[in-house]
N, C-alpha and C positions, 0 to 999 in steps of 0.2 A: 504494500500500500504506500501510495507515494505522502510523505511529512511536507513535499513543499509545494504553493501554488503555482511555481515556474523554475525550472532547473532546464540549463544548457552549459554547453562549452561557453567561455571567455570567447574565443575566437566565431563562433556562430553567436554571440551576444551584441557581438563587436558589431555583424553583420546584418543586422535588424533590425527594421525602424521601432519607433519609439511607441509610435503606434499600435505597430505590430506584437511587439512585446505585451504593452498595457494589455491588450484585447485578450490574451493567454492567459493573463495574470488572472485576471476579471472571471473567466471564464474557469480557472481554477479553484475560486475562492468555493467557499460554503453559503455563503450570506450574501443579500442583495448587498450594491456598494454601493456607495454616497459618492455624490460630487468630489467631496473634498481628500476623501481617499483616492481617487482617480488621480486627482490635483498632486496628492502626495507621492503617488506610484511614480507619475511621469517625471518628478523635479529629482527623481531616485535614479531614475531609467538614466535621466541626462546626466547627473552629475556619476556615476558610475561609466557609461559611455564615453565622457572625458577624462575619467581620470586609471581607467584601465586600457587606453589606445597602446602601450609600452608592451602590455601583456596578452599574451598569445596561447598564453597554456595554463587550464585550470580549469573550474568549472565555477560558476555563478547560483546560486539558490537564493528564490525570493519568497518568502512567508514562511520560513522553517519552523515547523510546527515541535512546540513544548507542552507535550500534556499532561505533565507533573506542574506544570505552573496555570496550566491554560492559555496560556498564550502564545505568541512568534514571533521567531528572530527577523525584523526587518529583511536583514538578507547576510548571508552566508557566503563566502570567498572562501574558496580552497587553492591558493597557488603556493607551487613549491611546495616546503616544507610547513609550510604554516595553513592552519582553519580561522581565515579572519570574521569575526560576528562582527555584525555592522548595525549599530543604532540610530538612525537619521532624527534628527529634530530640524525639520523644513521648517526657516525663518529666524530658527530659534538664535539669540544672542548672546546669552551664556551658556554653562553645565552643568545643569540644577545636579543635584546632590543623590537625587532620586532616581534618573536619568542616568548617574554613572553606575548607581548598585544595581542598577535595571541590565544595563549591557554587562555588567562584568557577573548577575546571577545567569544568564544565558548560557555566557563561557564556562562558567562553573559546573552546569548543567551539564553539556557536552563532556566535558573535563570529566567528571563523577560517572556519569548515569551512559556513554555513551561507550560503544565497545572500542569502535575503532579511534576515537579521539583520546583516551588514554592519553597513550604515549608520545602523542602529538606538540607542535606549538601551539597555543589557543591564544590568539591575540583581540581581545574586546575593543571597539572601538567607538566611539561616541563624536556624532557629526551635526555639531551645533553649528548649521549653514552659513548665518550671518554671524558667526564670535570672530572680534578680535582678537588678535597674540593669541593664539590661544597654546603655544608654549608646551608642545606634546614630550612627552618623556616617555622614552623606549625602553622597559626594562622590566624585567622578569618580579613576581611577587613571593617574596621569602621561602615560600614553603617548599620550595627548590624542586616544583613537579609542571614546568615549563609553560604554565600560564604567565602571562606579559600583565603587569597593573593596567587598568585600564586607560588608553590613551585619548584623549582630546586633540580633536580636529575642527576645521571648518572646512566650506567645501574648495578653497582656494590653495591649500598644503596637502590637502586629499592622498594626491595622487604621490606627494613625496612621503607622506608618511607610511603609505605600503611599501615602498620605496625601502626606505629606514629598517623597517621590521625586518624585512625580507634580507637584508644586510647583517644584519643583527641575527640570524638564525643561519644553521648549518644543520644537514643534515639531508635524506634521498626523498627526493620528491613524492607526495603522498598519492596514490592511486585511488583515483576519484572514486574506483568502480567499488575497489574493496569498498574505501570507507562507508560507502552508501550501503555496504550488504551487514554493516557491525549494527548489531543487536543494540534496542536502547532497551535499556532495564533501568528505568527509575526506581526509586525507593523517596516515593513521596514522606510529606509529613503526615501527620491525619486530617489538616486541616487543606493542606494541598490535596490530598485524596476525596476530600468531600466535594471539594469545589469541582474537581474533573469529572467524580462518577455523576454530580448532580449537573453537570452540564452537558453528558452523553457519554461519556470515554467508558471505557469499558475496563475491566480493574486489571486484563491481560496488557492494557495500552500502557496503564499505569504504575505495574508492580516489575520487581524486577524480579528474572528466573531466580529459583532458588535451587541449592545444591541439587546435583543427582539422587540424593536420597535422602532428601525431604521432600515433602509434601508440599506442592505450591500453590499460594492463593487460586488460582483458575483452579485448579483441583477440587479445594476446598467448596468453590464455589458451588461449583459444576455437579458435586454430589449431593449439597443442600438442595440444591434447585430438580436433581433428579429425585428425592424426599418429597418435595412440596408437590412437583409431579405424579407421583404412588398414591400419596394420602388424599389428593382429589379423586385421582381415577378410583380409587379404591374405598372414598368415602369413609378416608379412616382418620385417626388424632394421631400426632406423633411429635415424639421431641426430641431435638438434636443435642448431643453437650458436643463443644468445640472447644479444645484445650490448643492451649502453644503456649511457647514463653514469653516473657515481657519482648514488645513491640514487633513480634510474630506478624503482625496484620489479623488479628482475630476481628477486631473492629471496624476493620477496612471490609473484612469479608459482611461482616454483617451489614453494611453501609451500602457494597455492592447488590445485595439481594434485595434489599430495601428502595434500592434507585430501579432495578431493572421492576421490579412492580411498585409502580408511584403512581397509577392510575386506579383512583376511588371508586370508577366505575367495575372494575374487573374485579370482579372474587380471585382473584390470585394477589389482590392489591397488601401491601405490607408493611409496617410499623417497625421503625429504629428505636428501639427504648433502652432509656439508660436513668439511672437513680445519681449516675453523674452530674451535678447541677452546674459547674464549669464549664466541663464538656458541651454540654448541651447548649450552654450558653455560646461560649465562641464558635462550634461551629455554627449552629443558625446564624449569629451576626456572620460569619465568614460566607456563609452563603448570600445571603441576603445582599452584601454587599457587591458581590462580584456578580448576583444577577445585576444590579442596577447597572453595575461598571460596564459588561455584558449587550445588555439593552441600550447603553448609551453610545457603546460604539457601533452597533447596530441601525443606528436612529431613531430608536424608542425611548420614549418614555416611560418609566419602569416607579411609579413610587415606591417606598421604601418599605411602607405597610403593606400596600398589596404584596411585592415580594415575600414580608414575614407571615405574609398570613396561609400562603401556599408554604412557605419552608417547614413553618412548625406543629404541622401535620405528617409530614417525612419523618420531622426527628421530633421524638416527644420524651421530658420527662415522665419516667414509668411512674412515679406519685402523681401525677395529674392523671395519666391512664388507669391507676387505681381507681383514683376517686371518680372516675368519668363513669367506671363501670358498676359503682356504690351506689349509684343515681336508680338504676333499674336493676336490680340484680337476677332478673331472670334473662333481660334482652341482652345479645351475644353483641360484644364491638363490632364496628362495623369491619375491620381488618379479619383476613381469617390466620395469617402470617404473624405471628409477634418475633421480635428480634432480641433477647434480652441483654446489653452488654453489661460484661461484668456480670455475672449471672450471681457470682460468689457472694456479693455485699447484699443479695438479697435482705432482709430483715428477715431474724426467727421469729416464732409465735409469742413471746414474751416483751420483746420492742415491738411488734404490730400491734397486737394487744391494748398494749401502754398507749397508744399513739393512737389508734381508733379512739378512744376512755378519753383522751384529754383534750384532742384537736377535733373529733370529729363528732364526738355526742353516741358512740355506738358502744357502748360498757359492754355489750355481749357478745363481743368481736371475738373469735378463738384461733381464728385464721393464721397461721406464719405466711407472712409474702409471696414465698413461691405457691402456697397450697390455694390462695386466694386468685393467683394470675392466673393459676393453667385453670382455675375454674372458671375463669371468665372465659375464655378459648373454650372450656368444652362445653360452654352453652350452645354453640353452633349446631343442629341439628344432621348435617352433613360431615363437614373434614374442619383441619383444622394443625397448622404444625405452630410447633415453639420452638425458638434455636436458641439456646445458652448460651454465652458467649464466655470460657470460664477462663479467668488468670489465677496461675498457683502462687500461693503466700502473695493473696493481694487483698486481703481481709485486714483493714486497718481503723477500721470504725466499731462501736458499742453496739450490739445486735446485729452483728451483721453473723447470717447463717451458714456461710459457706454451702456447699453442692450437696453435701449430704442431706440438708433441709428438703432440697428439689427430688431428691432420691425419694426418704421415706413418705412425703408426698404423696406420690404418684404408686405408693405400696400402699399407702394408709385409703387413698380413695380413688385414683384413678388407673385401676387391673391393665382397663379396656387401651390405655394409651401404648402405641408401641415406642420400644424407644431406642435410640439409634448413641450408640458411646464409642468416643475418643478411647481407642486401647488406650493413651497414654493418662487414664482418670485415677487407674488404679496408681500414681505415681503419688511420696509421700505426701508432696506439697499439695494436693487438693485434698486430702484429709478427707476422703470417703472410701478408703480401703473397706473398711468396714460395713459399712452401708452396702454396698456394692454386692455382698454379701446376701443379704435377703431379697436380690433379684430372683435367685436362683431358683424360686420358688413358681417364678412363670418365665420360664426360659424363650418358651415361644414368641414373647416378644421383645425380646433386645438381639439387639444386631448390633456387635463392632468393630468399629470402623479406623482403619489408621489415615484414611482421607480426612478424614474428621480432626486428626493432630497436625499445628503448625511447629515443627522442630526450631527453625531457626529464625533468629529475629533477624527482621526487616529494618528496626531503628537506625541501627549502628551498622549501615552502610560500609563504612570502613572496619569495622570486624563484628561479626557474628552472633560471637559466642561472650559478649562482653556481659550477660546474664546468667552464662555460667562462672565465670571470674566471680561475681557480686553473690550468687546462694556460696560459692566457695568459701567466700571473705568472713560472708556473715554466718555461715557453719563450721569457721574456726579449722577448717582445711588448708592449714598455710603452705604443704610443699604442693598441693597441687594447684593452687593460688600462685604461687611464684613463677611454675611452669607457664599457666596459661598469659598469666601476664608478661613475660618475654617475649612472649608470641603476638600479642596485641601490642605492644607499644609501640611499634615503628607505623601500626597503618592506626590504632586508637590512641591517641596519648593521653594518660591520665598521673599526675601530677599533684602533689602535698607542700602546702606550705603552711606556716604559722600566719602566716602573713597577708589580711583580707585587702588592701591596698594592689598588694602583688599580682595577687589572684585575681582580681580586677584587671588590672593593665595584661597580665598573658589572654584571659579571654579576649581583651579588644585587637589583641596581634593577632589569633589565631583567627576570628572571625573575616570573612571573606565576603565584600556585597551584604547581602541583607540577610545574610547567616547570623538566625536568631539566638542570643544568649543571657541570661541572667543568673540571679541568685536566688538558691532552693535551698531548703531550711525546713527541719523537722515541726511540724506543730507544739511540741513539747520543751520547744527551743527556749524557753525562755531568759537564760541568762546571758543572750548575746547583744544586750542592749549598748551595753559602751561602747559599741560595734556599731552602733546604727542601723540594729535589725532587731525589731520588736514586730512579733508574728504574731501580735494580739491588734495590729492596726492595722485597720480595713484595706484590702488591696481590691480591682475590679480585673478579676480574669480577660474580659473583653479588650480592655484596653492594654493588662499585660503583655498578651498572646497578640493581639492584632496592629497596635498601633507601631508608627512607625520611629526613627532615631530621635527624631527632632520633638519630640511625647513626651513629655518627662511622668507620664503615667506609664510608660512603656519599661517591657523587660530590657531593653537596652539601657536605662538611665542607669541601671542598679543601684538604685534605691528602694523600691517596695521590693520584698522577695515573696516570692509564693513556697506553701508549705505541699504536703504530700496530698491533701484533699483537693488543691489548687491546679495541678498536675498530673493528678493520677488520669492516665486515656492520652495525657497532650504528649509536647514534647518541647525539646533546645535541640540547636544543634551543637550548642558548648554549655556547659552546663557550670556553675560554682556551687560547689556541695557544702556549706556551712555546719560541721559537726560543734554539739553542746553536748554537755556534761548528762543531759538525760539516757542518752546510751551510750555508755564508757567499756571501754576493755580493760581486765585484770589478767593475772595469772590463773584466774579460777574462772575466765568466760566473761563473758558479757556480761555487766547489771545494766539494770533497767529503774530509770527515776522517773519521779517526777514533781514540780515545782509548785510551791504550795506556799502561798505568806511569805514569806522572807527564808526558807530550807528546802534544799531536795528531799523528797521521802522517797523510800524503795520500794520499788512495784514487786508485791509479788505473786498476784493472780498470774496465773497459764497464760489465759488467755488475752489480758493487757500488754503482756510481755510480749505472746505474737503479734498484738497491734501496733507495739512500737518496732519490732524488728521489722517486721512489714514495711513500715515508713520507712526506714533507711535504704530497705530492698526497692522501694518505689524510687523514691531521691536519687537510688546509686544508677538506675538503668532508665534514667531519663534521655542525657547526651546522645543523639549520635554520630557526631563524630571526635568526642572526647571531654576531659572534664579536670577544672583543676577539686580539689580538696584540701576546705583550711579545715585545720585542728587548735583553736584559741590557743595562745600560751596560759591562758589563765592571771591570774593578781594573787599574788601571794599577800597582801593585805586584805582580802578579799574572800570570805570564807565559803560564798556559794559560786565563786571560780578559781577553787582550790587546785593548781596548778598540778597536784597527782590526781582529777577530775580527767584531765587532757592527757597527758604524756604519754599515758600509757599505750591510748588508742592509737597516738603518732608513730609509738615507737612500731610499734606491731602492723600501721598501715606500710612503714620502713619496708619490714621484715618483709615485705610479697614484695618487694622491688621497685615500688614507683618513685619515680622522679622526686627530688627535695628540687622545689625554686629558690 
């Protein structure tokens, strides 16, 4: 399938009227085009026509399509040794700020996501028509993997500054033909994944292959959807559980089934629910937005309310789809599809209980959350599936039931459902070994399924297995901890300092364009206030996650930090890990605190103890593509940041091998 609306040779580019070109262009696009896009195409046509008359060999691409981003490269230059991406700003007189993170994420994009641009030059370029001086600098970006900082042009130096580049690089000329045949395997964010699958793309367009033996997203997909296929034809109920590790795409997948049936009218139509209230949040604004943006380059007019009012019917808080279906309790939702993310943080019957009794006026509520949703689904007189979306050791909240709740469930009242298991449930960290157990009793309806497991994360792009490192760290397996991490540091870097100052300034070198990064911090954080990080003051996830540098509500200020409930589903792609004295390391393991009046007290319920391990485990496997960690030095005047609070965990973060800054 072709990514661009016009590709030719330089030399048959060379040979073309202006006209002629446009008309290809036009005729390539998706979307009717506007005047002033025409306007824009031609003022491209001519000033590439000028200032590539020297060059004879190469190939030209006009609308290079990015469907991790949603959008396209202006136009793509392949000569020589180098992939030049080209930004036009037709009129424009400076180089807005926005505009250079805009062409150098494209380059980026290529660079990461594309097979045959690896190894490549990737030279970004930004062509502000009318700027003067505009003082271009040729010269590669730190991280010594053959991307050029992005250069400024106008269209008067144009043609010397490929010029320059091309002088500036050595090496065998790139064969058009291969590069075009190299696999793009993005590994979007979640929030880049919503905006593509909710504007058409297809989650094959936008995920990248995974190992040979794992399980990949279109897998995933492809066998829920042949499930939701059965259980109509078959007029039967049935539930999926989907296991993988942190940033697997579990979410992606269920976002994908969700978007391919978004039409209210069709009984196959389907519901994204998550008890995530961030999540939910940013992405609908993230959608919402990028219809409007969408519709505006289009020539529509798009208000911003009509957009949310179609969005938040796609994605819905599962407490609003509770209580929607409290209203009637016999009429079935109108969805026959439910999507559960985070199936785990469910509520047991003891917090729903509580929670009906105080908010909702119903004292004779008995229900646990999961046994209350799959009965709203089995009100349908017909079919009916539910897909679980489940992460292991990701229960970090007060009643929250894990999988096992959904298990005895479905034993205690619902025989008749069949139900469809990830082999990998029985694994410790979902904590239903047991349960799993009194399946056994109606065999004839489980079926499992290793489709159903996502082995590898998708987050961490640059290495894999950075969630196996992190259960390693936090289960006190230090020589296999040391191993794996040798093995990540040259493509993941992750880095320890005392030093929250430090650790600021390396995130801002290592981020690249509009490579997202802040500071993440335990809920339980409390004594990092001298610090300038007090996790009891209101942050707004929308504007953390969404807004841009120049925000100082934005995760780039590093200012507000979000805690593990702030971020649990999202992501960075640099991450600063802020450890406090609430979960410390000894020679006797891990303790667990927490902050009370003016003293830490020791946790020692089981189960608060996995809610704070949890957090650290969420915190640690945010990054993907690396992450510094401060360890306070602590105040020795200072009795609740008692400096053996700290050391100990540093000394022991040491011992697995990461970098001291």
């Amino acid at each position: 399938m072709r990514r661009e609306y016009y590709s030719d040779s330089i030399a048959n580019f060379l040979k073309t009227s202006l006209d002629e070109i446009l008309g290809k262009i036009v005729s390539g696009s998706d979307f009717a085009v506007e005047q002033t896009q025409r306007n824009a195409w031609l003022e491209q046509i001519r000033i590439l026509h000028k200032a590539l008359e020297i060059y004879h060999k190469g190939k030209i691409y006009f609308e290079y399509s990015i469907p991790r981003m949603g959008q396209r490269i202006d136009v793509v230059l392949i000569i020589d040794a180098v992939i030049f991406v080209l930004e036009f700003k037709i009129g424009e007189k400076i180089f807005p700020a926005h505009a250079v993170d805009q062409v150098l994420d494209y380059a980026l994009d290529l660079k990461n996501f594309h097979e045959t641009s690896h190894r490549q030059y990737v030279a970004p370029i930004l062509i502000s028509t009318q700027a003067e001086n505009p003082n271009p600098i040729i010269a590669l970006t730190p991280q010594n993997d053959k991307l050029f900082i992005p250069i400024k042009s106008n269209e008067e130096i144009f043609s010397e500054v490929l010029k320059n580049v091309l002088h500036f690089t050595k090496g065998e000329a790139i064969d058009h033909l291969l590069w075009e045949e190299g696999r793009y395997s993005p590994t979007p964010t979640i929030v880049e994944a919503a905006k593509a699958l909710y504007s058409g793309h297809s989650v094959k367009d936008i995920s990248r292959h995974a190992d040979d033996d794992a399980v990949n997203l279109s897998k995933t997909s492809q066998e829920i959807t042949r499930i939701i296929r059965i259980s109509k034809e078959k007029r039967q109920k049935a539930i999926c559980f989907v296991t993988g590790v942190p940033g697997a795409g579990k979410t992606l997948v269920g976002l994908d089934i969700a978007t391919t049936h978004c039409n209210e009218k069709s009984d196959l139509y389907s519901v994204f629910l998550s008890g995530n209230g961030p999540l939910v949040a940013v992405l609908r604004e993230a959608l919402v937005r990028d219809k409007v943006r969408q519709d505006k380059e289009r020539g529509k007019k798009t208000r911003k309310g009509e957009a949310f009012s179609r969005v938040k019917m796609f994605i819905q808080n599962v407490h609003n789809f509770r209580d929607e279906c409290l209203v009637d309790l016999l009429k079935p939702p109108i969805e026959h599809v439910a999507l559960f993310d985070e199936a785990q943080r469910a509520w047991d019957r003891e917090q729903t209980s509580n929670f009906m009794k105080r908010k909702k006026n119903k004292p004779g509520f008995i229900q646990s959350e999961p046994e209350f949703l799959i009965s709203c689904l089995d009100r349908h007189p017909d079919w009916a599936v539910i897909v679980c979306l489940v992460g292991g050791g990701q229960e970090i909240n007060t009643g929250e039931a894990g999988i096992s709740e959904w298990i005895e469930s479905l034993n205690r009242t619902f025989p008749h459902w069949k139900i469809y298991i990830s082999n990998r449930l029985v694994d410790s960290e979902y904590r239903a070994t047991e349960v799993l157990k009194t399946l056994q009793a109606h065999p004839e309806t489980i079926t499992y399924d290793e489709r159903l497991h996502l082995a590898v994360s998708l987050r961490s792009f640059r290495a894999e297995h950075t969630s196996l490192l992190v259960k390693q760290l936090l289960d006190l397996d230090l020589d296999k901890a040391r191993e794996i991490q040798k093995s990540l540091q040259k493509k993941y870097p992750i880095v320890i300092t005392r030093n929250l100052e430090k650790a600021k300034q390396w995130l801002k070198d290592q981020a690249r364009g509009s490579e997202r990064y802040g500071l993440i911090v335990s809920s339980q954080a409390e004594r990092l206030k001298p610090h300038a990080i007090d996790v009891k003051s209101p942050m707004n996830p929308i504007h953390w996650f969404l807004e841009g540098k120049e925000d100082v509500r934005s995760s780039y200020y590093l200012e507000d930090v979000a805690t593990e409930f702030h971020i649990q589903g999202l992501e960075l792609d640099w991450a600063c890990v802020t450890w406090d004295a609430d979960f410390r390391y000894s020679n006797k393991g891990w303790e667990y605190h927490s902050f009370r009046g003016s003293k830490w007290i020791r946790i020692n319920k089981i189960e608060r103890k996995n809610y704070l391990k949890n957090a650290y485990r969420v915190l640690l496997t945010r990054a993907r593509q690396g992450m510094v960690i401060v360890v306070p030095k602590g105040d020795i005047s200072d009795p609740t940041r008692n400096m053996n609070f700290y050391d100990p965990t540093f000394e022991y973060l040491k011992q697995i091998g990461f970098i001291v800054l």
